[in-house]
C-alpha positions in Angstrom: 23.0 -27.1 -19.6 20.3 -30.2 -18.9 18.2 -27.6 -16.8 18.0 -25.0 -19.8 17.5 -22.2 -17.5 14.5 -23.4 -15.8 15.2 -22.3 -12.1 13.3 -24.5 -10.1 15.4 -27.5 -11.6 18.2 -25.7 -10.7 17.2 -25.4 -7.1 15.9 -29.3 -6.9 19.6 -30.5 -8.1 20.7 -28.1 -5.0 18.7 -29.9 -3.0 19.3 -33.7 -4.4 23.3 -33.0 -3.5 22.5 -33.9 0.3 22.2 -37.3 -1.3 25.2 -39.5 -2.4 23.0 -40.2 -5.8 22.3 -36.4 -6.2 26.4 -36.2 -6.2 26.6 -39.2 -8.9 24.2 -37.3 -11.3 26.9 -35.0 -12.1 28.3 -37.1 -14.0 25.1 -38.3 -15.1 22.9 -35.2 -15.6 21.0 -37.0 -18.8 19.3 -39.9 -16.9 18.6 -38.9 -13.3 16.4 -36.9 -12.4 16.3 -36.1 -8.3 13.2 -37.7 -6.5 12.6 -33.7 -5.7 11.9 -32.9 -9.1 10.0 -35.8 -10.3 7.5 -35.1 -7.3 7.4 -31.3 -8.1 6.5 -32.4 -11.5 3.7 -34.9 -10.8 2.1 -32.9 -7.7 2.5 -29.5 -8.8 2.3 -29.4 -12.7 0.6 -32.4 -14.6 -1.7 -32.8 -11.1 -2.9 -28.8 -12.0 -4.8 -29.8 -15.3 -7.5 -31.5 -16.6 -6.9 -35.1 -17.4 -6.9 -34.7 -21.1 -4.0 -32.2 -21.1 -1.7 -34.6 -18.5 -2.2 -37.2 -21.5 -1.6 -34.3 -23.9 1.8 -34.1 -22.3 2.4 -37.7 -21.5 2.1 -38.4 -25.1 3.7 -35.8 -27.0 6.7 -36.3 -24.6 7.8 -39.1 -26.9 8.4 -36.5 -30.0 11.9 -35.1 -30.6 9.9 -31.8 -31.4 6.1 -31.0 -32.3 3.7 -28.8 -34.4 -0.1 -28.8 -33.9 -1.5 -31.1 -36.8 1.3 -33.6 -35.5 -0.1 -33.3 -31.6 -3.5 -33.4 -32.9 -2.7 -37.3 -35.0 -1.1 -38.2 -31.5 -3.7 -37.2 -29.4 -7.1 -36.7 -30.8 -6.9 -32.6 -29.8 -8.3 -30.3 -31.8 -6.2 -27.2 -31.1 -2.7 -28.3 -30.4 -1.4 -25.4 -31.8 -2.9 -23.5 -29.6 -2.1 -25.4 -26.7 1.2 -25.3 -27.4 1.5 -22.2 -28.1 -0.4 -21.2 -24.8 2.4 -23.5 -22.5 4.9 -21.8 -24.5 3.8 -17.9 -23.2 3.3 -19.1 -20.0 6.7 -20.4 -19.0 5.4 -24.0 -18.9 8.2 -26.3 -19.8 8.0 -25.5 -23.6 10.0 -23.6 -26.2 8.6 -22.0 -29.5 11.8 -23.3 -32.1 11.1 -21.1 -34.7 9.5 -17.0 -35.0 6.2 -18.8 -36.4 5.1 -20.4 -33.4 5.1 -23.8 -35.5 7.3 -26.2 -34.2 8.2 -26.7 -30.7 10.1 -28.5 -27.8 9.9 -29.6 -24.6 12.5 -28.7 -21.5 14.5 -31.9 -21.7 13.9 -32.5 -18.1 10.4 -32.1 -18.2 10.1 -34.9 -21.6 12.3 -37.4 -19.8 10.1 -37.4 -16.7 6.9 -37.3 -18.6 8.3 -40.3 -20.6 9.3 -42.2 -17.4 6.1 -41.7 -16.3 4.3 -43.1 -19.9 6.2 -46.1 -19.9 5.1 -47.0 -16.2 1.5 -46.0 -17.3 1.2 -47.4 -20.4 3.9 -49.5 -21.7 2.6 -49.9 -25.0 1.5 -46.3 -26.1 5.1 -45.1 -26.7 5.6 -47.0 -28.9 2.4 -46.6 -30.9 3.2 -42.7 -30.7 6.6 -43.7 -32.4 5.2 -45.4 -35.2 2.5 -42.4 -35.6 5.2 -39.9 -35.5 7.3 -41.5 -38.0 4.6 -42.3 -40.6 3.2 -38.9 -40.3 7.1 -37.2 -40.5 8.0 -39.3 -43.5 4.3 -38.5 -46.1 5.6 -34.7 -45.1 9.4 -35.2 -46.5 10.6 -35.2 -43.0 12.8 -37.9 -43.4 15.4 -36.9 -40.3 12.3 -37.3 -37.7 10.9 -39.9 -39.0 13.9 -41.9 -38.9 15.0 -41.1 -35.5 11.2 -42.4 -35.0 11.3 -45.3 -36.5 15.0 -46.5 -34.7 12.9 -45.7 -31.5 10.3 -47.8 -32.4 12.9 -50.5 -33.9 10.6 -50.6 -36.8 14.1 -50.9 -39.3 12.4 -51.5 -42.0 10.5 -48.1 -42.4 13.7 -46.5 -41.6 15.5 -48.3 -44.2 12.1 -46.8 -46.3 12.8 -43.0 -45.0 16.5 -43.1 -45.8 15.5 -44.4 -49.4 13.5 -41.6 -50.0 15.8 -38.9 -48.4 19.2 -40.4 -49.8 19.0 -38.9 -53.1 18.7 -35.2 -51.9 21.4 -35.7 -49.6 24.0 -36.7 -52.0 22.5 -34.3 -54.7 22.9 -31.4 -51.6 26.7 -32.8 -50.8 25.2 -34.0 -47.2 27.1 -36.9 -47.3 27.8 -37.0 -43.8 24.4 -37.7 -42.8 24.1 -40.7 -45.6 26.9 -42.3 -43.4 25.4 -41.4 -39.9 22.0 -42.9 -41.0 23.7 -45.9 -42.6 26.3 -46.3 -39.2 22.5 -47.0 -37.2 20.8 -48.9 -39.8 21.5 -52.5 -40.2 22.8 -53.7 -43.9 19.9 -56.0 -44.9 17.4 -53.8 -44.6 19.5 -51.1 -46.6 20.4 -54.3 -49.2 16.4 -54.3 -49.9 16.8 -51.1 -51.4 19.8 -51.3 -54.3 19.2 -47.9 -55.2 19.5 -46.6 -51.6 23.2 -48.9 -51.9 24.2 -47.0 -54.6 23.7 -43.7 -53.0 25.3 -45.1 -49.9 28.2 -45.7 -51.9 28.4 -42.1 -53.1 28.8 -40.7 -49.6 31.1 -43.5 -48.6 33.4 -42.7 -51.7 33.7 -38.9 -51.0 34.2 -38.8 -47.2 36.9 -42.0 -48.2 35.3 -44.1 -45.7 37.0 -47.3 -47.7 36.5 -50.1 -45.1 32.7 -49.2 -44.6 33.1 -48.9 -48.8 34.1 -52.1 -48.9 31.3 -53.5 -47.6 28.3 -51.5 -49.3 30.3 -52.4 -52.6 30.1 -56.3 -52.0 26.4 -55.8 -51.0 26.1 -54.5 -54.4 27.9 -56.5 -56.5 26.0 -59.3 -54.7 22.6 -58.0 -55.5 23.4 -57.6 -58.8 24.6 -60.8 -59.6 21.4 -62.3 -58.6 19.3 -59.7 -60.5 21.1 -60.1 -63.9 22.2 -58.3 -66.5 18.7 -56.8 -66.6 19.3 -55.2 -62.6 17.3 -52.1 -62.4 20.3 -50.5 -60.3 22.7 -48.7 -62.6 26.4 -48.8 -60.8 27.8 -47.1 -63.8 29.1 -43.4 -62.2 29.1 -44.0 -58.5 32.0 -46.6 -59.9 33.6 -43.6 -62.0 33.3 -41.4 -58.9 35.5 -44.1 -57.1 38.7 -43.9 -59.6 38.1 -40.6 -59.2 38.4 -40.2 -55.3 41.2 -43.4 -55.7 43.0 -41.0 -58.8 43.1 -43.6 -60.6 42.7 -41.7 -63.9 43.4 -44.7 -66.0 39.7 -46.4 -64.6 38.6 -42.6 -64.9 39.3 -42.3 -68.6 37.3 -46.3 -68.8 34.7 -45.6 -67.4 34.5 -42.2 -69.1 34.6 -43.8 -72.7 31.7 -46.2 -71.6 29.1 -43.4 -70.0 27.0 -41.3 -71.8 25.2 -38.7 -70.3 22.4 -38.0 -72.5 20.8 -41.7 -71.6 19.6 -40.7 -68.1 16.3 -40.5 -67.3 15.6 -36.8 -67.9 12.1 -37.4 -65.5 14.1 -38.4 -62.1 16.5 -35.6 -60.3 18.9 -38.0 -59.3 19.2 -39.3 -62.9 19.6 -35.8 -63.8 22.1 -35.5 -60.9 24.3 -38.4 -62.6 24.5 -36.9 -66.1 25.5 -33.7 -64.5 28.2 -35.8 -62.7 28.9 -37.9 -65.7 29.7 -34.5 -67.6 31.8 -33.0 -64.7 33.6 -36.3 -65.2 34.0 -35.8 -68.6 35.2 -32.2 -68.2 37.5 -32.9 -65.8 39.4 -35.7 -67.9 39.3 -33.3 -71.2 40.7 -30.7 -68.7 43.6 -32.8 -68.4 43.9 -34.0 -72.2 44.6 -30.1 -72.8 40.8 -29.8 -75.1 39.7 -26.6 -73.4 36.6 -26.5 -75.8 35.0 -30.1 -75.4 35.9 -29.2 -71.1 34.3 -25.8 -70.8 30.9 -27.2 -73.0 31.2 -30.3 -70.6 31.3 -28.5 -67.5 28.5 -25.8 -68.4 26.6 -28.9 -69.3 26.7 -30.5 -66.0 26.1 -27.4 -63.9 22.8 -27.1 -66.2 21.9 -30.5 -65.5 22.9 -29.9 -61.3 20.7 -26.4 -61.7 17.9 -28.6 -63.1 18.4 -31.2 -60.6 18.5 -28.7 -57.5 22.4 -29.8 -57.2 24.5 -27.9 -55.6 26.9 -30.4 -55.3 27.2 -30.5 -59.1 26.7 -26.6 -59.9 29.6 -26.3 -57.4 31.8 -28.9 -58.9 30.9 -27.7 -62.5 31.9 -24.2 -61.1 35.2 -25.1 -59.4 36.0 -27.0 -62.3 35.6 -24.5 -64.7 37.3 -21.9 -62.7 40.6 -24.2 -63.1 40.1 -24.4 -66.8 40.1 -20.7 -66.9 43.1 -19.9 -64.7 45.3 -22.9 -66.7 44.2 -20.3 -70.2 45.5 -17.5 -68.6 42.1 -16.0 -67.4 42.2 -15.4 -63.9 40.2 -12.6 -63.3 37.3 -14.1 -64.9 37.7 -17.7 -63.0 37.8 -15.2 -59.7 34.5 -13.6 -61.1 33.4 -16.6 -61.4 33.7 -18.2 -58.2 32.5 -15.0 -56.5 29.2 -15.0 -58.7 28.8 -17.8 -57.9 24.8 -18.9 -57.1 24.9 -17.9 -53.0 21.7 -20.6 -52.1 24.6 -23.0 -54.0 27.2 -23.2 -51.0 26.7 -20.6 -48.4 24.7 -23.3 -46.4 27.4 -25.8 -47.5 30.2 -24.7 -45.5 30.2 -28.1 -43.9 29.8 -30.3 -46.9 32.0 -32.4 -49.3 30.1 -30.1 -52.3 32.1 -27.0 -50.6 35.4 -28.3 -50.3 36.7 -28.2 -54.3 34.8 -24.6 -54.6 36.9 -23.4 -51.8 40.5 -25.0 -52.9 39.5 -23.6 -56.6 38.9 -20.1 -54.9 42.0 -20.4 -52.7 44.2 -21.1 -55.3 43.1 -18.4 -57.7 42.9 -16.1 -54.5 46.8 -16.9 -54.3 47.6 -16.6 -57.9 46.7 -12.7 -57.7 48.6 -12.5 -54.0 45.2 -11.9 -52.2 46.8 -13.8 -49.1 44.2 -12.7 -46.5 41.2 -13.6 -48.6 42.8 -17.4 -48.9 43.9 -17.9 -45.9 40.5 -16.9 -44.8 38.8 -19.3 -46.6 40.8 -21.8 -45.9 40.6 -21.4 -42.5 37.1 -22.1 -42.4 37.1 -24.7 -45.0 40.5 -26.9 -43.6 38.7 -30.1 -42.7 36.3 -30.0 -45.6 39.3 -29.5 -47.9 41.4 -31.9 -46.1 39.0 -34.8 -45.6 37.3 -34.7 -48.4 38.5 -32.9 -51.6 39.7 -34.9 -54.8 43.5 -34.8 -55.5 44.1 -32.3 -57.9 41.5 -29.9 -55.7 43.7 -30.9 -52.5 46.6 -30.5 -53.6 46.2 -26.9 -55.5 45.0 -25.9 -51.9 46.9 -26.8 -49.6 50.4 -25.9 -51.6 49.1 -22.2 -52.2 48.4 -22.0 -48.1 51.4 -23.8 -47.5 52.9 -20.9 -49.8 51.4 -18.3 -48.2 52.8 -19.5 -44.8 55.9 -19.5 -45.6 55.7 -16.2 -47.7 54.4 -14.7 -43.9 57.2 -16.2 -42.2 55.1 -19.2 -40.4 57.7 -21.9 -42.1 56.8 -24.5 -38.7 52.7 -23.6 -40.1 53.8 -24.5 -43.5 55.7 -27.5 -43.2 52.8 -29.0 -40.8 50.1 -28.7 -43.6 53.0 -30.5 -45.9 52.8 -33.4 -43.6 49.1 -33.6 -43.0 48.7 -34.2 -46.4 51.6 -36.4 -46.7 49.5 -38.4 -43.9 46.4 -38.3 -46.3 48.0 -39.3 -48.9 49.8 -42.5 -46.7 46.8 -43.3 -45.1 44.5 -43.2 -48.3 47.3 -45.2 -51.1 47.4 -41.7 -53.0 51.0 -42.2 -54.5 50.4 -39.2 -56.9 49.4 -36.6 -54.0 52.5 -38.2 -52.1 54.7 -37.6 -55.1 53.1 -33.5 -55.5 54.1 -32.6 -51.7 57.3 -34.6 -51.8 58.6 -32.1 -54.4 56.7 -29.4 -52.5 58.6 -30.1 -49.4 62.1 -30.1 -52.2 60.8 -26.9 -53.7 61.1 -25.4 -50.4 64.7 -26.9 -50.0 65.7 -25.7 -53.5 64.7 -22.6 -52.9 66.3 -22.1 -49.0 69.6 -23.2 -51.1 70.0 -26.6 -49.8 70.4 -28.3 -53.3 71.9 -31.5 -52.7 70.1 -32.7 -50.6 67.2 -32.2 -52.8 69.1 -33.4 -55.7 69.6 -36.8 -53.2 65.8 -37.1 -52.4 64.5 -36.2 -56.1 66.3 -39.3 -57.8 63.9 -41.5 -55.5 60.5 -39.9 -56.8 59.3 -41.7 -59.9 57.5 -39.7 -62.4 54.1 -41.3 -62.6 53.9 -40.9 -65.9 53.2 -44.5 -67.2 49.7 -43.7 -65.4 48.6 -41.2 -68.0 48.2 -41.1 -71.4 50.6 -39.0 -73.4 50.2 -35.4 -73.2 48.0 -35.3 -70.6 48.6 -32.8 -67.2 46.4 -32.9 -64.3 45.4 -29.5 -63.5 47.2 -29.6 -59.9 50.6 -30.3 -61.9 49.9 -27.8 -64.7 52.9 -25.6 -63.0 54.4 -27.9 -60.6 54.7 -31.6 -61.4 57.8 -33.9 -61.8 59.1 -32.3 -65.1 58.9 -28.4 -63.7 60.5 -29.5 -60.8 63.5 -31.0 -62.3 64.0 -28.1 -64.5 63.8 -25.8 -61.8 66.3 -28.3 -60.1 68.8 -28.2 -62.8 68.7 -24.3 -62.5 69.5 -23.8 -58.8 72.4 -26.3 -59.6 73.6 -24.2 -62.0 73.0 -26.6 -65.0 70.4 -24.0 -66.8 72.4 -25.1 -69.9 70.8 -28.6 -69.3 67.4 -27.1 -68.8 67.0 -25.0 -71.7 66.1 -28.1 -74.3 63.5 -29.5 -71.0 61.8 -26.1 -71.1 61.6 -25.8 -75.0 59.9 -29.5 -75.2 57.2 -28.8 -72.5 57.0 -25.2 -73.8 55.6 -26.3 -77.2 53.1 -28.6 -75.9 52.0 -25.8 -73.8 51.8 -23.2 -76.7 50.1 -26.1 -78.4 47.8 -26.9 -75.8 46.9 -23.2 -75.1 48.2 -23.6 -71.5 49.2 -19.8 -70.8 49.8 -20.6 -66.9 52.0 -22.8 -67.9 53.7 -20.8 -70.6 54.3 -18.3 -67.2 55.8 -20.7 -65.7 58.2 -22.4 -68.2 59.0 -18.7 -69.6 59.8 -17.7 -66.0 62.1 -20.6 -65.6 63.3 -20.1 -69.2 64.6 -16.9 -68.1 66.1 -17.8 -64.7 68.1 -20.7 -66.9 69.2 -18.6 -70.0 70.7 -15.9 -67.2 72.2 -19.0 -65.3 73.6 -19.9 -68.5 75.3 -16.5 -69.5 72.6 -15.0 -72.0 71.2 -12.1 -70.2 69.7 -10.6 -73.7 67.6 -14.2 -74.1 67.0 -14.4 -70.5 65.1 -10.5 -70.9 63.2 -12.0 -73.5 61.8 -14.9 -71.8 60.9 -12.9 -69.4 59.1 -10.5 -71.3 57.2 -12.8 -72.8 56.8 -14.2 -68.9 54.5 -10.5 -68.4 53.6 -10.3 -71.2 51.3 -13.6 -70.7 51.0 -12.7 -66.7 49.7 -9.3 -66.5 46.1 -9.6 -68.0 44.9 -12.0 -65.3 47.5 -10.7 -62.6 49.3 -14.0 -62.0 51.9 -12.1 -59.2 52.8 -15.7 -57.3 54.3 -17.6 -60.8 56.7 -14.8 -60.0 57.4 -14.4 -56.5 57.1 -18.5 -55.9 60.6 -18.9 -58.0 62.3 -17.1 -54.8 65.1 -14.1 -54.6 66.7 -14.9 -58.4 63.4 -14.4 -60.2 63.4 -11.1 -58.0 66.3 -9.9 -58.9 65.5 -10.3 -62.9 62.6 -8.5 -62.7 64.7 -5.5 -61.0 67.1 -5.9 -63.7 64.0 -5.5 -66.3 62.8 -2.3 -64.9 66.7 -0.8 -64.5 66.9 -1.8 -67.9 63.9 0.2 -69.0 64.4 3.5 -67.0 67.7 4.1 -68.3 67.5 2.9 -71.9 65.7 6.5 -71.2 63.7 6.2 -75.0 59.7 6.3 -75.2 57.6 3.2 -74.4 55.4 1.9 -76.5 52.0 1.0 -74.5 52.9 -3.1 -74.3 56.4 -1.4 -73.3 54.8 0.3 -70.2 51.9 -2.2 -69.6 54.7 -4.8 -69.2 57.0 -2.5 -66.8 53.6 -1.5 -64.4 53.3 -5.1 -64.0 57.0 -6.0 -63.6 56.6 -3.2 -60.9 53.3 -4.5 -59.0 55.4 -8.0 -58.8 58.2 -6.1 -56.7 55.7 -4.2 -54.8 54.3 -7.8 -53.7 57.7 -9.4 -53.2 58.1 -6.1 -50.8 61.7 -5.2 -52.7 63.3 -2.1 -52.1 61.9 1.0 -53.5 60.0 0.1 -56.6 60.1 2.1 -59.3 57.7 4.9 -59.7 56.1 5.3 -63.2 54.3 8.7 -62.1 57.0 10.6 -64.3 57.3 8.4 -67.4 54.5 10.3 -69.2 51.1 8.1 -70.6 51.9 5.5 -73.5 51.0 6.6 -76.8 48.7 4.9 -79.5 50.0 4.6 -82.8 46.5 5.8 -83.4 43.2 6.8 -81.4 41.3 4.2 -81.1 37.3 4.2 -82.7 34.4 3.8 -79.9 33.7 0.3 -81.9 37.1 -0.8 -81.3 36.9 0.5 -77.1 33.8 -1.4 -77.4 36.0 -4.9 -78.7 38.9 -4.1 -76.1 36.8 -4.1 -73.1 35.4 -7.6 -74.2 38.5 -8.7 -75.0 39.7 -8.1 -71.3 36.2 -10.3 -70.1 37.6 -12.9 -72.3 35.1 -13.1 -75.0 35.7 -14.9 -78.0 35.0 -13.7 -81.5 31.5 -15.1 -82.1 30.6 -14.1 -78.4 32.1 -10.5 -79.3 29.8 -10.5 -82.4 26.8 -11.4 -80.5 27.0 -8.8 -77.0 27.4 -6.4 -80.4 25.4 -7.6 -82.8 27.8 -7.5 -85.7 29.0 -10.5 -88.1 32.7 -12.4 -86.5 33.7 -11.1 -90.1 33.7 -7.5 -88.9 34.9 -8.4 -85.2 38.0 -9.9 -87.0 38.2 -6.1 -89.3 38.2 -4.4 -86.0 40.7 -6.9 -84.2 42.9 -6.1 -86.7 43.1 -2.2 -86.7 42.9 -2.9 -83.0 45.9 -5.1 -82.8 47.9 -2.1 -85.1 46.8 1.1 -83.0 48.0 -1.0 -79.7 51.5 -2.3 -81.6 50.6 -5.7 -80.6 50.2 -8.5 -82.6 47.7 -10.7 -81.0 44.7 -11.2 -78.8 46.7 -12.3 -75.6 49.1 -9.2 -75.8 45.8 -6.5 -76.1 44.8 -8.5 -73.1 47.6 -8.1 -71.2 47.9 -4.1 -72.0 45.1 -3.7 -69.8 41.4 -1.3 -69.9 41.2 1.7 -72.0 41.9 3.9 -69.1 45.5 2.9 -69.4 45.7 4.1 -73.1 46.1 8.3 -73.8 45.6 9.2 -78.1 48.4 10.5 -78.5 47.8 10.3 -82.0 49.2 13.6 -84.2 51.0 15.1 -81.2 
């Protein structure tokens, strides 16, 4: 690889291996160079040109890679450009690294020589040429060269300067692996001279979980400002936020939440518009949790305005990723999947590699598995694992890696799934995470539970605490919206045959859920409700519950609340559609809608021979339906609201509601959630008069 194709090198190492330091070089190919090649070099290249171009190339040897104005500050040319671009055609030494013929680069061979030779030349000049190189990289905005300048040249105190000037677009891009690479070569007290440039230090150190070198940047800080005073230009406000966050400490979340206001940063400075859009991700996220919908989704569109205005894509993709959660916990999946695939391409397809990536991709993983689109999941997740792993916060970590773990062991890769239980369990060890360590503990039960092996679970599950003293009342994070301590005790109680005992667990968390507008979770409870009123002897109230189970399901598709309760929630939903076919009478359209989708669930689970609806003839309307009221049904399926209904129509929300209403009558439904789940108008046949 160090010869980079060039043939005569090739040949000169041939030659070198007569000679016992020749041997040594290959395992030292970077810093020897045979006496062969050096001489070849000297006598046949730099001695074939004027002396003016052998100081062209001993100079601009120095430079990681080189345009002409850059050659012509170094060297006093006129024309590098041209120069360069003439070595470049000719085969001399040089490589064109971009379609432009802009910016080039010499054989690494040929710079290392030519740089041996500088120093024993001219001592001094390299250094000069560092310094030049750096200054005239960093008035440009090319902060990366210049800093690898400046470190040459030991001159820390401009690098400290570059990386001040370059830190804010790095965390505002999600780059935080290159704040931390730059901060691992520069030494702390130049970086303390700069307390913004700590601050943003502290940003990269807090998502990547880098606590010890955390640790350190925080004391800096606190330091600093304590001599500066209350009057300390440096505002710690949400990189300390961001911390509970990454630490889940939700309690210091919800603090520092009620103390931060958004609208206060300077609107003149990106990375004070960066902030706000974090501090109302923040915000979101919390409100998210507290079950306020409203106040979440106007917080999150708020902070991916401020991240579009700041050029952010780390906070347009965590306003995103965010929101998509809110919509799938309301029962709106298939926007929240149009909403990650919409969503802005220049905002993460370069970020495939950075923390700003990692809770778009467990928010599109998760809703990928919600609808049963395994290979789409597991192909993301496949390319984002570390990202996820490494970096993601809690509730975005754990949603991901228990729908993969799900999907391995739905594809028969058990040893897969149980793996990915225990890397997390390391991450959440290694990084004090007790809540992540409590979610894949009864993962790793749920999987026992459901592979019949209930006392031991029943053994292991009076050791988990509930964690609930660390939230306030009513509050669910969005990773334990269907999973948590609560769900998995009542689905404990089930498998153990005490549904009886259930029954009063689900009706409790069932009307906060109702009352909270959590439809996920209404799937899930309704789901178990069924599987513990059938446990319990009441088939007819067990067919209800699960009714009302598809009912809420089938408009956003939500297959896996199903199929994840195992072979009993299986076997109900074959018991549903027996049911139906020979009760033998006509369906009503919810009727049908509500069988096709009990029906696509078996098709998923792969059970035998699912019933065929080819033959049950279309589902009648009560009524045809107007072209106005089409109009309202198909923006009732993008989940519009009434005042947005009114507006893509321009009508009043009083005539939206007229129209709802005949709507709801035609369809025999008698709410907005049922139309929904009926599905597009293509379903429906008027039937009307027959």
């Amino acid at each position: 690889n160090v010869t980079e194709g060039w043939p005569a090198a090739i040949q000169l190492y041939r030659l070198s291996l007569t000679h016992a330091d020749g041997v040594k070089s290959l395992q030292d190919t970077i810093s020897f160079q045979p006496w062969q090649l050096n001489d070849y070099l000297i006598d046949n290249v730099l001695a074939l040109y004027p002396k003016e171009i052998q100081t062209f190339f001993l100079e601009t040897s120095v430079l990681s890679r080189m345009c002409g104005p850059l050659c012509d500050e170094i060297t006093g040319q006129a024309d590098s450009r041209g120069l360069l671009i003439e070595f470049e055609k000719s085969g001399l030494f040089v490589r064109s690294l971009d379609a432009k013929f802009e910016w080039f680069q010499y054989h690494s061979l040929f710079s290392e020589i030519l740089k041996k030779l500088l120093r024993k030349m001219a001592p001094a000049r390299e250094g000069e040429i560092h310094d030049i190189a750096a200054r005239w990289y960093k008035s440009r905005g090319y902060f990366e060269d210049a800093i690898i300048h400046s470190l040459e040249n030991r001159d820390l105190t401009l690098a400290a300067e570059c990386m001040a000037d370059w830190a804010s677009q790095l965390i505002m891009d999600g780059n935080l692996a290159t704040v931390e690479k730059w901060y691992d070569q520069i030494p702390l007290p130049y970086l303390e001279k700069h307390p913004e440039l700590l601050i943003k230090i502290a940003w990269s150190l807090t998502f990547l979980r880098r606590y010890r070198k955390l640790d350190i940047v925080l004391a800096a800080m606190d330091r600093i400002q304590a001599e500066a005073g209350p009057d300390g230009k440096a505002d710690q406000s949400v990189v300390r936020a961001m911390i509970c966050t990454i630490n889940d400490d939700i309690a210091g979340m919800n603090a520092h939440a009620n103390k931060l206001d958004e609208t206060v940063f300077d609107r003149t400075d990106e990375f004070s518009v960066f902030q706000a859009g974090s501090t109302s991700i923040l915000k979101g996220h919390l409100a998210l949790f507290s079950g306020d919908f409203d106040r979440a989704d106007s917080l999150l569109q708020l902070g991916r305005t401020y991240g579009e205005k700041a050029n952010s894509p780390f906070t347009v993709l965590g306003s995103i990723s965010t929101l998509a959660v809110s919509l799938m916990i309301r029962g709106r999946l298939s926007e929240a999947l149009d909403l990650l695939r919409d969503a802005p391409s220049d905002a993460y397809l370069p970020l495939d590699r950075s923390v700003a990536y990692a809770a778009y991709a467990a928010s599109y993983i998760s809703a990928l598995y919600e609808q049963n689109d395994l290979a789409s999941a597991e192909k993301i997740f496949d390319r984002s694992r570390d990202i996820i792993l490494s970096s993601a916060q809690v509730d975005f970590l754990a949603v991901a890696s228990v729908a993969i773990s799900r999907l391995y062991d739905s594809m028969g890769q058990e040893n897969d799934a149980a793996t990915l239980l225990d890397d997390i369990e390391a991450i959440a060890h290694s990084n004090a995470i007790p809540r992540l360590q409590r979610l894949v503990t009864w993962e790793k039960l749920r999987r026992r539970i459901l592979a019949g092996d209930i006392r031991q679970a029943r053994q292991e599950a009076t050791r988990i605490k509930t964690g609930r003293s660390q939230l306030p009342e009513e509050w669910i994070p969005f990773s334990e919206d269907t999973e948590g301590h609560i769900v998995n005790m009542i689905r404990l109680l089930i498998h153990e045959g005490d549904g009886q005992s259930a029954i009063p667990l689900i009706e409790m968390e069932l009307k906060l859920a109702v009352k909270q507008r959590r439809i996920r979770r209404q799937i899930k409870l309704s789901i178990l409700d069924a599987l513990a009123r059938d446990g319990a002897g009441d088939p007819k109230r067990a067919q209800k519950s699960l009714d009302t189970a598809l009912d809420l399901a089938r408009g956003g598709r939500y297959i896996r609340q199903f199929l994840d309760e195992g072979a009993r929630a299986v076997e109900l939903l074959k018991q549903k559609l027996n049911t139906t076919m020979e009760n033998g009478a006509p369906l009503s359209v919810s009727e049908r809608a509500r069988a096709e989708f009990a029906n696509t669930v078996l098709a998923a689970a792969g059970a035998d021979k699912p019933s065929n609806f080819a033959g049950w003839g279309a589902p009648a309307l009560l009524e045809p339906l107007s072209d106005r009221e089409k109009e309202i049904h198909t923006l009732l399926l993008q989940g519009l609201k009434n005042r947005e209904i009114a507006k893509a129509l321009h009508i009043s929300e009083n005539t939206v509601k007229f129209h709802l209403k005949n709507l709801f009558a035609k369809l025999g439904v008698t709410n907005r959630f049922k139309a929904i789940s009926i599905g597009g108008a293509d379903t429906l046949v008027d039937n009307a008069g027959k």
